[in-house]
N, C-alpha and C positions, 0 to 999 in steps of 0.2 A: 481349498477355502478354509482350513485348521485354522487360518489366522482371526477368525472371527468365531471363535469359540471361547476365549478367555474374554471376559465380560471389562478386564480393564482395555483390551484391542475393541470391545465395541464400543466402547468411553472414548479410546482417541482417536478413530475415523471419523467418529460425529465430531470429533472436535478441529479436527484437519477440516473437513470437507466443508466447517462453515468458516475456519479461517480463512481458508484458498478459494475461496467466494469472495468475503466482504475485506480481504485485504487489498487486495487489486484494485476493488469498486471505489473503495476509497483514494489509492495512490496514482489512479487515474487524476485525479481534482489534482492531487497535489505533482504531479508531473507535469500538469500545464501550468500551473502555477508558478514553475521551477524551485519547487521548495521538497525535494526528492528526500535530502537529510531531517526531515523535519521530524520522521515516525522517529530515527536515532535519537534525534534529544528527547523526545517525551518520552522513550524508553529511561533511559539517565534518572530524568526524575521521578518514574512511575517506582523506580527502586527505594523510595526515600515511601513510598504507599505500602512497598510490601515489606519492607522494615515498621511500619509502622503498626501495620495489621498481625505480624506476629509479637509486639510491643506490648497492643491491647487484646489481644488474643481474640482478635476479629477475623474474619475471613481475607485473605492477602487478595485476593482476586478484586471486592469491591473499596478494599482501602486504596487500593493502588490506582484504582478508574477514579477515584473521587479526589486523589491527588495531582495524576494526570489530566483532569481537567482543569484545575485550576492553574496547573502549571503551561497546559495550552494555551488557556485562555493569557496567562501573563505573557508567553512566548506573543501572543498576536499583537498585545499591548504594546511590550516592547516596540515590535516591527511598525506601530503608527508612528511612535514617538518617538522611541529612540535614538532614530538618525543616527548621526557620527558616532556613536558610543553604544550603539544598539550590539554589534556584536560582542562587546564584552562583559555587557549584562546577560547575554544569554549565556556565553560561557560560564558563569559565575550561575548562572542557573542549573546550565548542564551537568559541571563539576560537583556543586550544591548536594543536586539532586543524590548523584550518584553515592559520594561520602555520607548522607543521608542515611541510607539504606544499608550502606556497611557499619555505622555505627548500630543505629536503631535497633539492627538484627544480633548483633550484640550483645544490647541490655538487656533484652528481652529473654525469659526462661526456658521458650519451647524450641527459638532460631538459635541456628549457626548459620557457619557460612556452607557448608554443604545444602543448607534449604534454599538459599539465594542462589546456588548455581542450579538448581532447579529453574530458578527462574530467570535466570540470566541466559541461557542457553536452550531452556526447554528441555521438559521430561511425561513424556506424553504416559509413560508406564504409571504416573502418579495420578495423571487428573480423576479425580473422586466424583458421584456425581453431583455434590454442591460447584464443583468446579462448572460440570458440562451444564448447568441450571442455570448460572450466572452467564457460561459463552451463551447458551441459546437467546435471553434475555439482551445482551447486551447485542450480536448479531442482530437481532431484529430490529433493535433502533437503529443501526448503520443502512440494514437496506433501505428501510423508510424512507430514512435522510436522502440516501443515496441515488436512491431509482424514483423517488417521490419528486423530490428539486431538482432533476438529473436536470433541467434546462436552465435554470437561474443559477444551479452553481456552474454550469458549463458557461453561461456569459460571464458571471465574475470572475474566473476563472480565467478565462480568453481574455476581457483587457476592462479592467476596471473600471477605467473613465464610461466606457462606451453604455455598459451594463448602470453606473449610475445616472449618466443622463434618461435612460429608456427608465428610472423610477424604482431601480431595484434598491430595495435595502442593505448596498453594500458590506456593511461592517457585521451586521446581523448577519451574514450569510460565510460571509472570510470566520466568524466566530462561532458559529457550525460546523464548518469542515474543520476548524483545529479540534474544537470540543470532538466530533467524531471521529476523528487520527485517536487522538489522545482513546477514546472507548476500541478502537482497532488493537491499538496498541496495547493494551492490557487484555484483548480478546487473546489474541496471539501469542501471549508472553508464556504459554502454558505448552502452546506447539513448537515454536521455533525459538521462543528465548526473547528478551528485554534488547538484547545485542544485536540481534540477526533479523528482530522484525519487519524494520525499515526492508532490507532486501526482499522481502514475501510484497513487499510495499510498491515495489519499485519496477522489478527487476522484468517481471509476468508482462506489463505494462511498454518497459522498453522492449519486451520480446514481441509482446502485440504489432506497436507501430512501425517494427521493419518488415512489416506485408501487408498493414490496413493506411488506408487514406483516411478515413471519418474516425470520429469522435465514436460515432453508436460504435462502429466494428471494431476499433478497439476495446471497447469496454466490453463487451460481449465476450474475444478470444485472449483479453487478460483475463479473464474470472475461468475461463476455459484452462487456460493454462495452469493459475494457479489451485485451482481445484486437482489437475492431475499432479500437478508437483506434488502436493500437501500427501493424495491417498498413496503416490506410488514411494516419498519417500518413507513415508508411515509404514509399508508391506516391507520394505527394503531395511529396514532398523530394526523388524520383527524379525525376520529371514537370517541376517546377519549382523546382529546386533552391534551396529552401529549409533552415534547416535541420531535422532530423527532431524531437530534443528538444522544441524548444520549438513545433512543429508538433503534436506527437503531443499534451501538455498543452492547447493550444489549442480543439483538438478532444475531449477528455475535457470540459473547462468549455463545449462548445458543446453537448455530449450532457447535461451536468448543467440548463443554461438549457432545452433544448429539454424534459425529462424533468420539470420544474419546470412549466411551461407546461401542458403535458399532465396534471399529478397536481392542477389546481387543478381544473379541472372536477371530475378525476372524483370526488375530497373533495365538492365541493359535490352530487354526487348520490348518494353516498353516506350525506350527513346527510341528505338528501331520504327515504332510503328507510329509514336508521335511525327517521326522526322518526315516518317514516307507519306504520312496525312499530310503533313504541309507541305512536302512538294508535290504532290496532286491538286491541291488549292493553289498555287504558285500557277501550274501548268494550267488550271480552269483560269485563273484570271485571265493571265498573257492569252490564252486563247480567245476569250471574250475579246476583250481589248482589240486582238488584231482585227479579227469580225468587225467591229466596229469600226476600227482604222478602214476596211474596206470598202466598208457602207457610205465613209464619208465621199472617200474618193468617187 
């Protein structure tokens, strides 16, 4: 257990362990949604926050959440309105965003770009504790959101029309789960990178639903999931210094293959024992049935 002796290894487990928590919580919503790429573009633009917070010599972590959400929130606008021309405005948002932050970081006296691949990739050896202050902080508003409305965002989520007739505040609720991607996605941006968050997003999530049938059970063994990704590729970048981002995704798609593997069997024994239920109900019927045929006669 050496590896939790250096006090910046105990800055990026806590900081892992409430990413691979509240990233999942979140990219659950937006997997039913079918909007998986959605954490990639507010990454893009979150870069245009952290160009801008080494600009004014602010902290990158909260300029970048308060860029990221506005840039959600224009992403959800878009998607009302924009119809036929809607993905080109996002593009022009995403590209925007991204050249944003490579300028920004730039002009500014303290950034290069060696700071921005810090945050484009993740550099868990860096987070300071104003960094782990603002992940706690901002974690905390996700599971709120997350596990507090876990029912209202699962109906809008599941099919819109159905969730606005039962009275829910549709658009209020589609403009929380962007607003909290967009707060995931700068939680993140410290462990896995601006690049590779979407896949912490995602990937736990499609690992879940090749062995869970419900909503609750996958939510539960994607946060399970990505909670061990996050500490074991955090031990594993300590170990052999690799880096952690693209370590930690690595092994998310190696739990997803291996989770895959495992859910084909047990599909094929499950039609096994569906099939053989229904011909046993097959066999009760016809049996009844003749009973009856004989009672007639």
């Amino acid at each position: 257990m050496e590896f939790l002796d250096p006090p910046f290894m105990q800055r990026a487990l806590l900081a892992a362990v409430l990413v691979g928590v509240i990233a999942p919580a979140v990219g659950v919503y937006l997997v039913q949604r079918r909007q998986a790429l959605m954490g990639d573009g507010i990454g893009h633009i979150a870069m245009t926050g952290v160009g801008l917070g080494f600009l004014l010599s602010t902290s990158p972590v909260w300029m970048a959440t308060a860029v990221a959400v506005v840039g959600a929130v224009a992403m959800e606008l878009i998607r009302w309105y924009g119809r036929t021309r809607g993905d080109i405005a996002l593009a022009m948002l995403f590209y925007g965003g991204m050249a944003g932050g490579v300028l920004l970081i730039n002009l500014s006296d303290t950034g290069s770009n060696a700071n921005l691949t810090s945050y484009l990739f993740g550099s868990l050896s860096t987070v300071s504790t104003e960094d782990v202050t603002a992940i706690c902080l901002l974690a905390a508003f996700v599971l709120l959101v997350t596990l507090g409305l876990r029912r209202q965002l699962f109906a809008v989520s599941q099919d819109e029309e159905f969730a606005r007739v039962t009275g829910l505040p549709v658009r209020a609720l589609n403009l929380l789960v962007a607003v909290t991607a967009a707060v995931t996605v700068t939680v993140a941006m410290r462990v896995v990178g601006l690049l590779l968050v979407s896949a912490l997003m995602v990937v736990p999530v499609a690992a879940a639903q090749q062995i869970s049938r419900s909503f609750k059970v996958t939510f539960v063994l994607s946060v399970v999931i990505g909670t061990a990704v996050t500490l074991a590729g955090t031990v594993t970048s300590y170990y052999q210094d690799v880096p952690p981002g693209a370590t930690i995704v690595l092994l998310a798609i190696v739990a997803f293959v291996g989770l895959t593997l495992l859910a084909t069997p047990l599909a094929r024994r499950r039609a096994r024992q569906s099939e053989a239920a229904s011909g046993e109900c097959t066999l009760e019927v016809t049996a009844s049935r003749s009973a009856t045929d004989e009672l007639r006669v």
